[in-house]
N, C-alpha and C positions, 0 to 999 in steps of 0.2 A: 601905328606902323606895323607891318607887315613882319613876322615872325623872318631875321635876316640869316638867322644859322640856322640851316635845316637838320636835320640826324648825321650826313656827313662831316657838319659843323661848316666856320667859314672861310670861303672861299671864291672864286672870280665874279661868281653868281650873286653870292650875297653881296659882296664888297657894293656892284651895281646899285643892289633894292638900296643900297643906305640912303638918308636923306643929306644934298648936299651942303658942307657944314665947312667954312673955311679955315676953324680951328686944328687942335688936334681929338684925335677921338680914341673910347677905351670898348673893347669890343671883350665879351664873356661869350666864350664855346666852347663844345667838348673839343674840338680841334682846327685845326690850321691848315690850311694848304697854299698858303700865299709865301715867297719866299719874304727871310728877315728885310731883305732890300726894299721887296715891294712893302711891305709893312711901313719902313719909316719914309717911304719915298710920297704914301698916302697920308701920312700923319699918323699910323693907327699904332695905339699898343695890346696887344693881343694877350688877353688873361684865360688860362686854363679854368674850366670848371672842375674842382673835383672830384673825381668819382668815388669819394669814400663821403659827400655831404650827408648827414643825418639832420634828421627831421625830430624833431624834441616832439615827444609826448606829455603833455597832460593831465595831470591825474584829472577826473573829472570832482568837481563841488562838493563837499560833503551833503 
């Protein structure tokens, strides 16, 4: 599938590329632009990514 939140995050555009799904759906982006209406009117619950995620390093093998 085709990357749905682009840098602006998701929005009218993305919502479209989704594949259609007659459940409910959980959507991860840096952000939103769909109002909360439009959100539960599509099924969708909208999760922030967020911007403080760290990446764990690895000591390498002795």
């Amino acid at each position: 599938m085709p990357d749905a939140c682009p840098e602006k995050g998701f929005d009218a555009a993305a919502l479209k590329s989704l594949p259609k799904h007659a459940g409910r759906k959980v959507v991860y982006a840096d952000g939103c632009t769909l109002s909360p209406t439009r959100l539960q009117k599509e099924k969708i619950t909208f999760k922030q990514i967020p911007y403080q995620v760290k990446v764990r390093q690895q000591s390498p093998a002795p």
